[in-house]
C-alpha positions as CSV (number, residue, x, y, z in Angstrom):
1,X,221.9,48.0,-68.8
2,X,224.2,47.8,-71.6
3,X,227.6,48.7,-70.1
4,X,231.5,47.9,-70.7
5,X,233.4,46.7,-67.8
6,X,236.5,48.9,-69.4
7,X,237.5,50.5,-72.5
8,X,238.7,47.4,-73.8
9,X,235.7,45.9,-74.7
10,X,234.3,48.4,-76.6
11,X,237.1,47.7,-79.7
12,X,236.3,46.6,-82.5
13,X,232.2,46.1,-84.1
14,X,232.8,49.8,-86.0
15,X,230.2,51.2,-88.7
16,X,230.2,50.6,-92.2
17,X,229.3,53.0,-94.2
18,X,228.6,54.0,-98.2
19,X,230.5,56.4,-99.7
20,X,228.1,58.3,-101.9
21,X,229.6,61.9,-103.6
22,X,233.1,60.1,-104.1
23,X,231.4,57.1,-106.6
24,X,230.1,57.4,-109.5
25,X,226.3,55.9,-110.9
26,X,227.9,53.5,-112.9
27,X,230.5,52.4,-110.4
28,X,230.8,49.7,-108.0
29,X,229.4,50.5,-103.8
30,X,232.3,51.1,-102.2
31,X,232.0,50.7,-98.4
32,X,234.4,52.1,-95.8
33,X,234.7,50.5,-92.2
34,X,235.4,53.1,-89.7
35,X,238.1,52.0,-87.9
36,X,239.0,55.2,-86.3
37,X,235.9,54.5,-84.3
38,X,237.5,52.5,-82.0
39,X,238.6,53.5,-78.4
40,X,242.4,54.6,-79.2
41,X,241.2,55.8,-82.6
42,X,242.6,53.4,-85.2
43,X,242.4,49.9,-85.9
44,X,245.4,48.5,-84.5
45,X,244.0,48.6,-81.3
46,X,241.8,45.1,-82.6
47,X,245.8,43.8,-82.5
48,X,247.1,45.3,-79.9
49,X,244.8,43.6,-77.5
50,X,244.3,40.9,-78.6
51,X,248.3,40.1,-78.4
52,X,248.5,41.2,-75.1
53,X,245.7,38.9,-74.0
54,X,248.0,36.0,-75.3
55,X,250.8,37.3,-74.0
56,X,249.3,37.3,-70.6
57,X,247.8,33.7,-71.1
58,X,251.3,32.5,-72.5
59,X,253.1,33.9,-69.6
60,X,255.1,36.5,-71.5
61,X,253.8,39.4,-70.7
62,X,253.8,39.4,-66.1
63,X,252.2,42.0,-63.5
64,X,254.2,45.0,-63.2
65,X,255.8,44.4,-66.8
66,X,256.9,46.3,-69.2
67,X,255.7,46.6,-73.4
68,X,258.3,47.7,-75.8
69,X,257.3,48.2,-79.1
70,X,258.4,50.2,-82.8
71,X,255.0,52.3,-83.8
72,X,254.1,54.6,-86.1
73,X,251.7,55.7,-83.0
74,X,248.5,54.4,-83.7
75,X,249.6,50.4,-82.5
76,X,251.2,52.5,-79.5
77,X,248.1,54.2,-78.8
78,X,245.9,50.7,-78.5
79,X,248.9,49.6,-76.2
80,X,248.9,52.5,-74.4
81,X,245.4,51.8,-73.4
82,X,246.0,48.0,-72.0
83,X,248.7,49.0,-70.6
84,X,246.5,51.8,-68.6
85,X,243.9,49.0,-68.1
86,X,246.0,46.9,-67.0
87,X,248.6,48.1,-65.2
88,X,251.6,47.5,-67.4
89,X,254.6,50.3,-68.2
90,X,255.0,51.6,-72.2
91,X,257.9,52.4,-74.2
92,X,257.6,53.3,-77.8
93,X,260.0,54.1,-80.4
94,X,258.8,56.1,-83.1
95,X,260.0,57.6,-86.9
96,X,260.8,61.4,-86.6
97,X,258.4,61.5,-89.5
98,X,255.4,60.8,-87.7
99,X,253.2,64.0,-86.8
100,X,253.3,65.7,-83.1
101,X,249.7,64.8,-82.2
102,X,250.4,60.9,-82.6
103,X,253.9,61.1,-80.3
104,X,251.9,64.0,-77.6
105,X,248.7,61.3,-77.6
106,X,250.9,58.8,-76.5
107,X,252.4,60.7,-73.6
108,X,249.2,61.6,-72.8
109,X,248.3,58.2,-71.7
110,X,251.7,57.8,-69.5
111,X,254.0,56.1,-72.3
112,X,257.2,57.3,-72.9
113,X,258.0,58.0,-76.2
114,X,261.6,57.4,-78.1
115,X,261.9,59.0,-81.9
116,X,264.1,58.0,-84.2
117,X,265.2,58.8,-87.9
118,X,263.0,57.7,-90.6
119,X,265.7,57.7,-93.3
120,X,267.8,55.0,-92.3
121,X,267.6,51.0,-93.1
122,X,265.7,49.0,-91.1
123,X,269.0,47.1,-89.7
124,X,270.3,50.4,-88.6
125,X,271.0,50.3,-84.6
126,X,269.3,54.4,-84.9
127,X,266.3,52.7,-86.8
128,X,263.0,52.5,-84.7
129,X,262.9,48.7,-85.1
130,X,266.3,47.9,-83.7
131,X,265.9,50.7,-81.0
132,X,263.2,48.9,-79.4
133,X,264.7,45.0,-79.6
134,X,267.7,46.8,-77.9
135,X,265.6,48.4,-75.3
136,X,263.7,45.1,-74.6
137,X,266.9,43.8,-74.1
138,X,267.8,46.1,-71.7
139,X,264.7,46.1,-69.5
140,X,264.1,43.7,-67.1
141,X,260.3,42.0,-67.0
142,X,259.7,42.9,-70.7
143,X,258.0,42.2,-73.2
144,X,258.3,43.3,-77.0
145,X,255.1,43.3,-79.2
146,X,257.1,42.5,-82.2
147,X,253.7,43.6,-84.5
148,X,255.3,43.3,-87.6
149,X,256.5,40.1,-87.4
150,X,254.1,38.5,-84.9
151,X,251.7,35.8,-86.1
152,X,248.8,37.0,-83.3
153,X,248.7,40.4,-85.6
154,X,247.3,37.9,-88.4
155,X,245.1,35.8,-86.2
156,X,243.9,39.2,-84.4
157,X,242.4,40.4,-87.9
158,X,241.0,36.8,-88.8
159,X,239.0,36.2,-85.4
160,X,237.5,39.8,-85.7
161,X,238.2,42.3,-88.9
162,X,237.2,39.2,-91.4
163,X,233.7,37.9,-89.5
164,X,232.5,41.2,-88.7
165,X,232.7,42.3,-92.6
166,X,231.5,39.4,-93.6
167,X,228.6,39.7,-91.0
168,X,227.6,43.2,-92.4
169,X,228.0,42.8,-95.6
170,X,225.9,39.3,-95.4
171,X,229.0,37.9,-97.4
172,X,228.2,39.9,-100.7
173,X,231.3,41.5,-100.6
174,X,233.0,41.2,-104.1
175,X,236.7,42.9,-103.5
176,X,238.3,43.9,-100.5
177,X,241.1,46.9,-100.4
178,X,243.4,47.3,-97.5
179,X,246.5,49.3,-97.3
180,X,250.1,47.2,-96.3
181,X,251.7,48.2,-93.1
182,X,252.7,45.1,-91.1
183,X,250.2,43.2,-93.6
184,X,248.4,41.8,-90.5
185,X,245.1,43.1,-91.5
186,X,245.1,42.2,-95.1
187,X,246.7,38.5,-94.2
188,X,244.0,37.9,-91.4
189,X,241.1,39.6,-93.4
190,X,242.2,38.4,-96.5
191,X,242.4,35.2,-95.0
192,X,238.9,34.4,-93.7
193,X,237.4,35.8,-97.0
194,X,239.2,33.5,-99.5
195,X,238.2,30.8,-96.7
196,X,234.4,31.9,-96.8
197,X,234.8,33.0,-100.7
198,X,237.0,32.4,-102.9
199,X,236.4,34.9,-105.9
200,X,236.6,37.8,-103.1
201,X,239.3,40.3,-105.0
202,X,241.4,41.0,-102.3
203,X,243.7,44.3,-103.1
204,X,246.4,45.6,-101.3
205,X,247.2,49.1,-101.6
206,X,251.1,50.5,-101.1
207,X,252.8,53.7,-101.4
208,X,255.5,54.6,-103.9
209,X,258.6,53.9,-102.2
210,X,257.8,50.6,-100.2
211,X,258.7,47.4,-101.2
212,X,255.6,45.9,-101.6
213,X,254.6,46.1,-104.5
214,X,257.7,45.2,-106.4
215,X,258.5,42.2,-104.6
216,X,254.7,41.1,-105.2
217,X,255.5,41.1,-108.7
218,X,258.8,40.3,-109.1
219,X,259.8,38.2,-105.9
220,X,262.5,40.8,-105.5
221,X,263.0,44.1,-103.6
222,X,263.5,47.7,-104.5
223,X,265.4,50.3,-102.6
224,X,262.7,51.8,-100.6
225,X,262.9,55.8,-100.3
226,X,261.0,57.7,-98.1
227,X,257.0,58.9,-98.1
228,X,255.2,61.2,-96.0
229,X,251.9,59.0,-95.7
230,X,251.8,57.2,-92.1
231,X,251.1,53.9,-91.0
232,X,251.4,51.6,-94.6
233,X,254.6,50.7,-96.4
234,X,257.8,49.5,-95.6
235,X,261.3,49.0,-96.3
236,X,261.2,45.3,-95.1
237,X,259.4,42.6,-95.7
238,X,257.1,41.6,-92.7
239,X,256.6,38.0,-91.3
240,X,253.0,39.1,-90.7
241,X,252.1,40.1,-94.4
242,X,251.1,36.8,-95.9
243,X,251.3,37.6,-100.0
244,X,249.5,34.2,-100.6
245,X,246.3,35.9,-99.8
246,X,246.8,38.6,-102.2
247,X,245.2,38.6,-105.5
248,X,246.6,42.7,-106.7
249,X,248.7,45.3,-105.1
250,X,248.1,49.1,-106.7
251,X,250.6,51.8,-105.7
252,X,249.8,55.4,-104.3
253,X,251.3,58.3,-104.1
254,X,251.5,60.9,-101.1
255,X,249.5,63.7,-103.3
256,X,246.4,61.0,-103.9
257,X,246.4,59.6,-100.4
258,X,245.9,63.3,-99.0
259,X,243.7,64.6,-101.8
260,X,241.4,61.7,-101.0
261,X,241.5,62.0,-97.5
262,X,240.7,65.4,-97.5
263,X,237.9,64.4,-100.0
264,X,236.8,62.4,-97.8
265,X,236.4,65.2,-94.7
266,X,234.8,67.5,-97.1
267,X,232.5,65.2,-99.2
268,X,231.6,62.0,-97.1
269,X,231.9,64.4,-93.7
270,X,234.5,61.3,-93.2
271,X,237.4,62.7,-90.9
272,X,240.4,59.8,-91.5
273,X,243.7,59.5,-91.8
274,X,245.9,59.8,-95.3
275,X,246.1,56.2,-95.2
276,X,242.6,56.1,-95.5
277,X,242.9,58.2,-98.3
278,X,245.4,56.1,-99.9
279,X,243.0,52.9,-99.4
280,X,239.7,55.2,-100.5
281,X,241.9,56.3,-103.5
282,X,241.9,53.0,-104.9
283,X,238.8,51.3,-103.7
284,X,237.4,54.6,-106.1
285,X,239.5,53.7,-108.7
286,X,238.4,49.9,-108.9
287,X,234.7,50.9,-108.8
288,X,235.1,52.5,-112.1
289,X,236.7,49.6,-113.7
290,X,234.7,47.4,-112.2
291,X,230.9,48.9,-112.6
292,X,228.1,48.4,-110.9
293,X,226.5,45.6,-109.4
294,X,229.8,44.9,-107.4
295,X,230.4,45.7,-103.7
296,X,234.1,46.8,-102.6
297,X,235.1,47.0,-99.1
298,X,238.0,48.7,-97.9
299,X,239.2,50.1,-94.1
300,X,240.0,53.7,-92.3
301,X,242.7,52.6,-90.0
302,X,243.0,55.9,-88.1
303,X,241.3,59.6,-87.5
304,X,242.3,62.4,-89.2
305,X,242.9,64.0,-85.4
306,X,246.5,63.0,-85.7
307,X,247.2,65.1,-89.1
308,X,245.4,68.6,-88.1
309,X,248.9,70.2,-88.6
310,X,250.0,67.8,-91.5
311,X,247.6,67.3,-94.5
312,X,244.9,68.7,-93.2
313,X,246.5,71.9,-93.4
314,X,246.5,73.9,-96.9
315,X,249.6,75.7,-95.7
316,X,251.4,71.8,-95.3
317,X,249.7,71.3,-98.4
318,X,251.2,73.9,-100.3
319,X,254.8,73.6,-98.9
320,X,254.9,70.2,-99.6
321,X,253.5,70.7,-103.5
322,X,250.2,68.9,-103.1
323,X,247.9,71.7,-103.6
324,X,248.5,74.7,-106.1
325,X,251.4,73.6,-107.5
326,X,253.4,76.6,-109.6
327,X,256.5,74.0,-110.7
328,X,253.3,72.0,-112.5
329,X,253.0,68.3,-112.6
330,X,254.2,65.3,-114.8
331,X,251.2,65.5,-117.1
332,X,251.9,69.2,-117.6
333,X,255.8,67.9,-118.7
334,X,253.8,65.3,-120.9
335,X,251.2,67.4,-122.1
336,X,249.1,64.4,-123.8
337,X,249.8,62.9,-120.4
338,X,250.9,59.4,-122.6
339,X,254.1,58.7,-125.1
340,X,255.0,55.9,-126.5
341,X,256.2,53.0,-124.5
342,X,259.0,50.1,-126.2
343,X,257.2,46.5,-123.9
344,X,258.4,43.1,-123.7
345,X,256.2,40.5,-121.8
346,X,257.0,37.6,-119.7
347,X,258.9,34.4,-121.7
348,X,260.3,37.0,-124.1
349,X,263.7,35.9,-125.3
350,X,266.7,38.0,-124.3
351,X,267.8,38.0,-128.1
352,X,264.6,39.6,-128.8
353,X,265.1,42.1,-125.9
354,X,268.2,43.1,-126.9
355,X,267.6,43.7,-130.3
356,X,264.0,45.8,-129.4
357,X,266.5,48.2,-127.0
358,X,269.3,48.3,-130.2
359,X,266.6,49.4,-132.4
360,X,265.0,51.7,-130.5
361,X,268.0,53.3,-128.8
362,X,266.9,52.5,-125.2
363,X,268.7,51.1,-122.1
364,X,265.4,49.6,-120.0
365,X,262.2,48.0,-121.0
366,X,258.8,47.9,-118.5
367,X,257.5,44.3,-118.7
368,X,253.7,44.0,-119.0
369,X,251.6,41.1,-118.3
370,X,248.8,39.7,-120.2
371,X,245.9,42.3,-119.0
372,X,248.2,45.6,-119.4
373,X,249.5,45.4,-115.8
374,X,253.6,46.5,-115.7
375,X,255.3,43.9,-113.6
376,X,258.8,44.9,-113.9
377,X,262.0,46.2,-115.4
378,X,264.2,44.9,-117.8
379,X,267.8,46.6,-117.7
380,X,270.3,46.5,-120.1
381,X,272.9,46.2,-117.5
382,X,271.5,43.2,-116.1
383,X,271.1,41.6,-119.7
384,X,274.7,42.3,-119.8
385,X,275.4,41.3,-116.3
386,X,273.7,37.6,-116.8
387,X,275.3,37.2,-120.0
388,X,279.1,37.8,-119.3
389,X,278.2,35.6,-116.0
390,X,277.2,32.9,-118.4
391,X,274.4,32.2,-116.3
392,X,271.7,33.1,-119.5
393,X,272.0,32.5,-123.1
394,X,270.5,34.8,-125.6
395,X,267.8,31.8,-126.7
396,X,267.0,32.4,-122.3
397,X,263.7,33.8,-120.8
398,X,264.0,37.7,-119.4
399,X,262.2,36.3,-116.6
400,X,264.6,35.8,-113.9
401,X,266.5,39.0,-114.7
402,X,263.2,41.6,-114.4
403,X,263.9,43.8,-111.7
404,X,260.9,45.6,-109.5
405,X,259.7,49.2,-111.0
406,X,261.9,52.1,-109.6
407,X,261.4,55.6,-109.7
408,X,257.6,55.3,-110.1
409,X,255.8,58.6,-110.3
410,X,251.8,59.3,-110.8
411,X,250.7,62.0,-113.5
412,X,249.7,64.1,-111.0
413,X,253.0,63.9,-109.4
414,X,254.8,67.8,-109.0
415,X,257.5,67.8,-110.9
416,X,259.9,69.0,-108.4
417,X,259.3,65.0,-107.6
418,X,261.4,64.3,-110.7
419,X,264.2,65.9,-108.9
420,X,263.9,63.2,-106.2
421,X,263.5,60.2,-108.4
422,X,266.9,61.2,-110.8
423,X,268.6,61.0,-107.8
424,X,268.3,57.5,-107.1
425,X,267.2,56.1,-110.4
426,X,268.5,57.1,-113.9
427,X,264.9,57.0,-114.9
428,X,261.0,58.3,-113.7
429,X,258.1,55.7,-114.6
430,X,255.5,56.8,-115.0
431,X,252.1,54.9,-114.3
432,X,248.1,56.0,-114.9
433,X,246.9,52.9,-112.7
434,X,248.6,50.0,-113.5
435,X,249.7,51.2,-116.7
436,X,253.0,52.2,-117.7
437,X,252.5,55.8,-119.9
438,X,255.8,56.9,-120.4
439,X,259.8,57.0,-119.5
440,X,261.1,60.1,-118.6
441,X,265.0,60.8,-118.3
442,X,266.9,63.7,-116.8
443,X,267.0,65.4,-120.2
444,X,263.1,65.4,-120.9
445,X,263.3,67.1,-117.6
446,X,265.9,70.0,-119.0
447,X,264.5,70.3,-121.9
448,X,260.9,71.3,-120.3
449,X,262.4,73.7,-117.8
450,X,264.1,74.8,-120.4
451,X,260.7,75.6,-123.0
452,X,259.4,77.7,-119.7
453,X,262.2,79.5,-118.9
454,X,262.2,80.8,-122.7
C-alpha cells in the first residue's frame, strides 16, 4: 500500500500540464505546474515545511512553541498545517487587502489571525511585517518564520521546485516565468536551472506598483503604491530574492492578472489564483515572441478557492473596472494606441539630453536599451539636481541619474487609473510589453474627457 504517514508528505511532486486554447500554433508550449495541488492549496507550503523542519533540527523552533509569521495567507495556510501536525500554536498577521476566504481558511485550522493596513510602509509599527517581529517579541517559546528574508525559503525551492521541473520536463525546458513575492521560488528555481543550464531564460514577472522591477533595472527603488493582485510584489526588497539569477523581469497589471486567470478557469478548466494569471499572462506573451520549438515553464502558486468573492466575481469585476468598462481604457484615450516617444539610451551624454528635452519641449525622457526594452527615467529635475551639485558635468553619462519607471500603466488600463497615477506622478507611462508607447500628462487626460463630454 501506497500511504502517507500525514499530510505533510504529500507536498510537493504536482502535475504539469499544457496549456492548449490560451497558445497559439506558432507559439512556444507553455507549461503550468499546479501548485495549488498541494495539501494547503498553494505552493508555499514546499517552504513552509521545509523551514520548520530546520527549525526543529536547529533547535529554534521547541515542543509546545509558538510560529509567528507576516502572510498574505497562503505561507500561513502551509504553516497552519505543521503546526496542526505537529503540535505547535499559530499567529499570523495579515494585509486588510487580502480576501475573506484566505484569513477564514486560516482560522479554520486553529490560527489566529491579526490584519493589518495594506497602505502603509513596510517600517510602519501598523504594517504586517513589523506587527509580527513585535509579537515574536512578545511571546515566549517563539519562533518567527521570517519567509521573506529567510535563506531556507531559497534552499526550500532549489532541493524540490528546481529538480522536479527539471525531472518532468527531462531538462528541455527553454525559459522559466515565476512571479516575485519573497523571490524564494524564482532564487531557488532559478538557481538549480542556470546550475543544470545555463541558457534557461529565467523571467520574473511583477506587478505595477512593486519595486521590483525598477530596481532590476536601475539598481534603485520606486515608491511602491498599492495593487489588488495577492501574493507577488513588494514594497521592499527581500533578502530571499536573489536578482543574480534573473535574466528579465516583465510587469503586470491587476486587469491582465485576473483576465488571464479567469481565462484560465474558463479555457484550460484551470481554477488558480490571479497570480497565476499574472505569471500565465506573461508566459503567453513570451510564447509569441519566442515561436515554436521552445518550451516555457511557469508556476500556479495558489487556487482560485481563495478569490470566489474577489475576481472571480463579474460584479467585483465590474466595480473595480476590469470588465465592461464605460470610462474606456488608455488605448481608447490614444486611439492608435502608440504616439511618438523622444528616447535617449544608456552612455548618452547629459549635453545631448538636455538639448533633446529643449527642443522638444519635454521635462522626462524613457531610456531604452539596445533591444527596445525601457529601463528607466531621465528627469529634468535630476539633470538639474546633479548639475548645480557639481557632481556631473554636461560631457557626463545619464547613467547614474536614470530613475526607475513611475506611473506605468498597460493599454488596457481603465482610464479612471489615470486618476491614480497623476496623483503620485506628474506623468502616466505607458508600456505594450516592454515597450514604452507613449507619455501621457494630466492635460491629455482633460482634453479627452473633455472631446466626450462635447
Amino acid at each position: 500500500m501506497k500511504i502517507h504517514e500525514n499530510i505533510l508528505s504529500a507536498v510537493g511532486h504536482t502535475p504539469m500540464v499544457r496549456l492548449n486554447k490560451m497558445v497559439g500554433q506558432g507559439d512556444a508550449t507553455v507549461l503550468v505546474k499546479c501548485e495549488f495541488m498541494n495539501p494547503g492549496a498553494s505552493i508555499k507550503d514546499r517552504m513552509a515545511v521545509h523551514i520548520i523542519d530546520r527549525a526543529e533540527r536547529d533547535g529554534l523552533l521547541k515542543p509546545g512553541g509558538t510560529i509567528v509569521e507576516n502572510t498574505s495567507g497562503n505561507t500561513g495556510m502551509g504553516v497552519a498545517l505543521a503546526a496542526a501536525v505537529r503540535g505547535y500554536r499559530c499567529i499570523f498577521t495579515m494585509p486588510d487587502k487580502m480576501s475573506m476566504e484566505k484569513i477564514n481558511r486560516l482560522k479554520a485550522v486553529g490560527a489566529q489571525v491579526i490584519v493589518t493596513p495594506t497602505n502603509v510602509p513596510a517600517d510602519s509599527p501598523k504594517s504586517y511585517y513589523e506587527t509580527a517581529k513585535r509579537i515574536a517579541r512578545e511571546t515566549p517559546n517563539s519562533f518567527y518564520l521570517n519567509q521573506y528574508h529567510n535563506p531556507e525559503n531559497i534552499r526550500a525551492h532549489y532541493l524540490t521546485t528546481g529538480p522536479e521541473i527539471w525531472e518532468e520536463t527531462d531538462g528541455k525546458l527553454d525559459y522559466f516565468v515565476a512571479g516575485l513575492g519573497t523571490g524564494g521560488t524564482m532564487s531557488g528555481a532559478g538557481k538549480f536551472f542556470k546550475e543544470q543550464k545555463p541558457s534557461v531564460v529565467n523571467v520574473g514577472v511583477d506587478p505595477i506598483g512593486s519595486v521590483y522591477e525598477g530596481y532590476f533595472r536601475t539598481g534603485k527603488l520606486i515608491e511602491p503604491h498599492v495593487y489588488k493582485v495577492e501574493g507577488i510584489g513588494e514594497d521592499m526588497l527581500c533578502k530571499a530574492m536573489d536578482f543574480s539569477v534573473l535574466d528579465d523581469i516583465r510587469q503586470v497589471d491587476d486587469k491582465q492578472s485576473f483576465l488571464a486567470a479567469r481565462r484560465l478557469a474558463r479555457e484550460e478548466g484551470i481554477f488558480a489564483g490571479g497570480s497565476s494569471g499574472s505569471a500565465v499572462h506573461v508566459a503567453v506573451q513570451l510564447a509569441k515572441e519566442v515561436g515554436r520549438g521552445k518550451i516555457i515553464v511557469t508556476l500556479l502558486p495558489d487556487s482560485g478557492t481563495s478569490y470566489v468573492s474577489k475576481f472571480y466575481s463579474d460584479e467585483w469585476m465590474r466595480d473595480n473596472g476590469f470588465l465592461e468598462d464605460r470610462a474606456g481604457t488608455v488605448r481608447d484615450l490614444l486611439r492608435t494606441g502608440k504616439r511618438t516617444v523622444i528616447y535617449a539610451k544608456p552612455g548618452d551624454r547629459i549635453d545631448k539630453v538636455v538639448e533633446q528635452m529643449r527642443h522638444h519641449g519635454i521635462s522626462q525622457m524613457p531610456v531604452i536599451d539596445a533591444d527596445g526594452t525601457a529601463t528607466g527615467m531621465i528627469h529634468e529635475y535630476d539633470l538639474l539636481n546633479a548639475l548645480i551639485a557639481g557632481t556631473h558635468k554636461l560631457a557626463d553619462p545619464i547613467d547614474p541619474i536614470v530613475a526607475p519607471l513611475q506611473g506605468v500603466v498597460t493599454l488596457d488600463a481603465s482610464i479612471n487609473v489615470l486618476r491614480e497615477v497623476f496623483a503620485q506622478d506628474n506623468v502616466a507611462v505607458v508600456k505594450d510589453g516592454q515597450e514604452v508607447v507613449a507619455i501621457l500628462t494630466k492635460i491629455d487626460l482633460i482634453e479627452h474627457l473633455a472631446e466626450r463630454m462635447s
